[in-house]
C-alpha atoms as an extended CHARMM CRD file, in Angstrom:
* protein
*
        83  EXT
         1         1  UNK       CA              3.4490000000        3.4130000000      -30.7490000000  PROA      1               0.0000000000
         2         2  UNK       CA              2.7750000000       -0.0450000000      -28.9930000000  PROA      2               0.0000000000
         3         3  UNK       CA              6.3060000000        0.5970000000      -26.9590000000  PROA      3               0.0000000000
         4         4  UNK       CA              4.8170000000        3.7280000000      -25.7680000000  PROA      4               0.0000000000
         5         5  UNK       CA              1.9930000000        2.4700000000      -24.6040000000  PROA      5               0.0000000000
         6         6  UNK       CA              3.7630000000       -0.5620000000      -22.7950000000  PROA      6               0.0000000000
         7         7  UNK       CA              5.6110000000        1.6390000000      -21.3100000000  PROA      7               0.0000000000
         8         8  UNK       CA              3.1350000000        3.8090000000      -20.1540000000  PROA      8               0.0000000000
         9         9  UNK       CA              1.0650000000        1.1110000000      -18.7380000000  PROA      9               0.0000000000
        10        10  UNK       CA              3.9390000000       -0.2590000000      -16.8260000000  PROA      10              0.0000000000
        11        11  UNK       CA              4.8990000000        2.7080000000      -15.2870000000  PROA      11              0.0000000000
        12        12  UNK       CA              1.4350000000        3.6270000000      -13.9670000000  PROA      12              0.0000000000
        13        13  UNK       CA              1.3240000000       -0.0780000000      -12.5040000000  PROA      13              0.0000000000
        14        14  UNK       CA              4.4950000000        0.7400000000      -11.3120000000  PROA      14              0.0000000000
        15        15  UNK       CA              3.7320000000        3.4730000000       -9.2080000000  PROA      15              0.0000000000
        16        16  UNK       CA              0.9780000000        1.9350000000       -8.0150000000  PROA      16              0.0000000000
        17        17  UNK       CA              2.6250000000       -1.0940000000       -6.1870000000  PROA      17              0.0000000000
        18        18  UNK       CA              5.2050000000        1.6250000000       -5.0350000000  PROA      18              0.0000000000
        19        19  UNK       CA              2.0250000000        3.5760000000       -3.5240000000  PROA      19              0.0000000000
        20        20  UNK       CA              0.0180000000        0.6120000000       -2.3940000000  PROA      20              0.0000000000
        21        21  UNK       CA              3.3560000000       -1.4040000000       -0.4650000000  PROA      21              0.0000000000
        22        22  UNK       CA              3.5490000000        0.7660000000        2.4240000000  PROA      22              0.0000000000
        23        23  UNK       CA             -0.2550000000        0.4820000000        3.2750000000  PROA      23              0.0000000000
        24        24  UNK       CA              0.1850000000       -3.5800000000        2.6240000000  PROA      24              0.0000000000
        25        25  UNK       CA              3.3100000000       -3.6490000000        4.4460000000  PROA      25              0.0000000000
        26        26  UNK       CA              2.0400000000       -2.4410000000        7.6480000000  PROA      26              0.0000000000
        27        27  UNK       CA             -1.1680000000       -5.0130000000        7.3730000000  PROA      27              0.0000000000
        28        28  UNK       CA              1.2580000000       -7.7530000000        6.8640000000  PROA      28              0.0000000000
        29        29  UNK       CA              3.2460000000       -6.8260000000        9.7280000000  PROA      29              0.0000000000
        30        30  UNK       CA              0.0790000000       -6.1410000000       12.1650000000  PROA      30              0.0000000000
        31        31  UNK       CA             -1.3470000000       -9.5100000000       10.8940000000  PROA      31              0.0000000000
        32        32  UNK       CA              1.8290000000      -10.8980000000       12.1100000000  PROA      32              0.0000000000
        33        33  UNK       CA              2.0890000000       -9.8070000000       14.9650000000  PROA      33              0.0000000000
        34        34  UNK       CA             -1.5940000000      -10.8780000000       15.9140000000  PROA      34              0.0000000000
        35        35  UNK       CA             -0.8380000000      -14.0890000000       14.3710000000  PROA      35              0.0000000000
        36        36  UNK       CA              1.9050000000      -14.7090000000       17.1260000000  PROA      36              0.0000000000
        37        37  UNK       CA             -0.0230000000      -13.6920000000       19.5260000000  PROA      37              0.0000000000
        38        38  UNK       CA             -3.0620000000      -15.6290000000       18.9740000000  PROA      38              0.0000000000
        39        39  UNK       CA             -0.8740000000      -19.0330000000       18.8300000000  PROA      39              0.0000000000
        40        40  UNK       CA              1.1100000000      -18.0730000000       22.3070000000  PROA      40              0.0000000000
        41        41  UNK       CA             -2.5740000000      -17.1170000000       24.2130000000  PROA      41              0.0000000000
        42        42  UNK       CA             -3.9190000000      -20.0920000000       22.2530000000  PROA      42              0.0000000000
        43        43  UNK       CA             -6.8030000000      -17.5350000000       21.1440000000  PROA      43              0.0000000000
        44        44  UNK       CA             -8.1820000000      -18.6740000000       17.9990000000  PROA      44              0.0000000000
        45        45  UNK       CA            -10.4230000000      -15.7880000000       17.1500000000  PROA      45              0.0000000000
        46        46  UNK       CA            -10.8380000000      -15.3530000000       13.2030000000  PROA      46              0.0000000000
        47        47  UNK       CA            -12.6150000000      -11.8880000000       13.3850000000  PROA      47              0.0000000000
        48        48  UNK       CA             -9.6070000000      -10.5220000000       15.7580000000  PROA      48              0.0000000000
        49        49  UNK       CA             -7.0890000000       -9.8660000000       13.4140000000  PROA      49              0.0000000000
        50        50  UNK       CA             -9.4260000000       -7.4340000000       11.1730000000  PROA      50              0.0000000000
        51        51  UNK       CA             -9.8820000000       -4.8700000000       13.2740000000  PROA      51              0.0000000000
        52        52  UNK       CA             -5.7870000000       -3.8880000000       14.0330000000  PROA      52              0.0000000000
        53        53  UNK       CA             -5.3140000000       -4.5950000000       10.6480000000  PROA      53              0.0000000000
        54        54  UNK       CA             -8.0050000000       -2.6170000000        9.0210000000  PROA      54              0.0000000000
        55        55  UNK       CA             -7.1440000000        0.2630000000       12.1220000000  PROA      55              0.0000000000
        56        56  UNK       CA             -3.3110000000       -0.0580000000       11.1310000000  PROA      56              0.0000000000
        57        57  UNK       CA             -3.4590000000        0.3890000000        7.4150000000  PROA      57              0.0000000000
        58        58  UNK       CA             -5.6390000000        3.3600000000        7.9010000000  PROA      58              0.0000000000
        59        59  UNK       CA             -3.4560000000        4.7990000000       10.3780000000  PROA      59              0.0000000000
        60        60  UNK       CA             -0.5210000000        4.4430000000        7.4740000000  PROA      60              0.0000000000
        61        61  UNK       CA             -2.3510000000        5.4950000000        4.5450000000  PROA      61              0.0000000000
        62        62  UNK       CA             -3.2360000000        8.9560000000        6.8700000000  PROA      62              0.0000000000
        63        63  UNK       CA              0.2340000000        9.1660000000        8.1380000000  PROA      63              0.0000000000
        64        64  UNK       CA              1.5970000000        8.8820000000        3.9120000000  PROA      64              0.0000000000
        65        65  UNK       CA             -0.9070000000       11.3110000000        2.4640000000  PROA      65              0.0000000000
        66        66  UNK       CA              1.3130000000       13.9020000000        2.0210000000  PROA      66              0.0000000000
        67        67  UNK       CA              3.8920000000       11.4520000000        0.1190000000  PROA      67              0.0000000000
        68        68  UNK       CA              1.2120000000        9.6900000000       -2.1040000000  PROA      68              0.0000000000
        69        69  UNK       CA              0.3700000000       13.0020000000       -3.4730000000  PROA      69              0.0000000000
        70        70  UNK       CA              3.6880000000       14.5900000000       -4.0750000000  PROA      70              0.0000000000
        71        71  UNK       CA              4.3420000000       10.8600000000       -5.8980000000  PROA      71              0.0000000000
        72        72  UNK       CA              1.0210000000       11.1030000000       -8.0490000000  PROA      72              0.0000000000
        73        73  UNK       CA              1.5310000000       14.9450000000       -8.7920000000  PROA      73              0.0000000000
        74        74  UNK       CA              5.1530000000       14.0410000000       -9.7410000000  PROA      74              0.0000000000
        75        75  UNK       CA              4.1070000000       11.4040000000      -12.0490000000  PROA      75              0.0000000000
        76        76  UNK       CA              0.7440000000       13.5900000000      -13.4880000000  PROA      76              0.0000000000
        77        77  UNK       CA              2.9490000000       16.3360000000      -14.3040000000  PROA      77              0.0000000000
        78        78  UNK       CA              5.5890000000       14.0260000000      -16.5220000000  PROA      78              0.0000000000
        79        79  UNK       CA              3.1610000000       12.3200000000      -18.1860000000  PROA      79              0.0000000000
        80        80  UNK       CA              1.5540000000       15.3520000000      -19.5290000000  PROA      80              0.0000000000
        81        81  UNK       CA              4.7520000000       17.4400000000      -20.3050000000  PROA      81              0.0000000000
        82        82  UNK       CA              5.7700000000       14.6070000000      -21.5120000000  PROA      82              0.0000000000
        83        83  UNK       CA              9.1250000000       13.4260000000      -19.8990000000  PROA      83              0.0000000000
């Protein structure tokens, strides 16, 4: 019963990560990018790396919609049949 239950819990953080990385992925990569940028202008803004970033991972996590819920029904529907 405890094996079940381990597994269960790390599957569902499994598929989590696997949901969240593309989203965290593309904020890495825009803070990045900004982050090379701000050392070749020698602009040393704080606040200007939010706004790509936060406009970026938004712009991914529309884009994926259609995969994060085929992923979620996919994993719903096993863990109620029970597969």
């Amino acid at each position: 019963m405890v094996d079940m239950g381990v597994d269960l819990v790390r599957e569902a953080l499994s598929q989590a990560l696997m949901l969240a990385a593309p989203i965290l992925l593309a904020g890495l990569v825009i803070g990045l990018i900004v982050s090379i940028f701000q050392t070749v202008t020698q602009v040393q803004e704080q606040t200007l790396t939010f706004v790509p970033k936060i406009a970026g991972m938004i712009i991914v996590g529309i884009a994926i919609i259609p995969w994060i819920i085929n992923v979620m029904i996919d994993y719903a529907t096993a863990m109620f049949t029970g597969q």
